[in-house]
C-alpha positions, 0 to 999 in steps of 0.5 A: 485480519479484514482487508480493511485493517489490513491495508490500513495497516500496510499504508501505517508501515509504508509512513514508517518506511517514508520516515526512515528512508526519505521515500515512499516504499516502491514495493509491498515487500520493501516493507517488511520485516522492518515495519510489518513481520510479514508481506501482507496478503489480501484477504481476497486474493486467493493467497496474492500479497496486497496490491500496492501502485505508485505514481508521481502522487504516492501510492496506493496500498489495496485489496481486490474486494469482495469481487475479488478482481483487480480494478485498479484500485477503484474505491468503488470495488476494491478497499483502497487507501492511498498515501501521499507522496509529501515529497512529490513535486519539491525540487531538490536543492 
């Protein structure tokens, strides 16, 4: 499967996990077997997972690209999809 798919994929099952557990995944493993049968590795990665990152906002779900080096999911080098946290700055009642 091309990164892209990949990540897009891996950002679908982490949507899946907010629906079922209230939250966003904090790792790339928590999400699976439940909603992906295998930890999703990056296509240019050199056999390393995904690279997911979280903020207060929600998280990003990324693949280190064609230069195959972490830029910290900079759209511009790596394939980068996000999602955000539709829970972020609600204050629980």
């Amino acid at each position: 499967m091309a990164a892209p798919a990949l990540t897009a994929a891996a950002c679908i099952a982490a949507l899946r996990f907010e629906r079922d557990h209230g939250r966003l995944p904090v790792s790339i493993g928590e999400i699976c077997p439940s909603y992906m049968q295998f930890v999703p590795l990056d296509p240019f990665g050199h056999g390393r997972p995904l690279i997911m990152k979280t903020n207060s906002q929600g998280l990003a779900i990324y693949s280190t690209g064609l230069n195959r080096e972490d830029n910290r999911g900079d759209a511009d080098t790596d394939v980068v999809f996000r999602v955000i946290d539709r829970n972020a700055g609600r204050v629980a009642k």
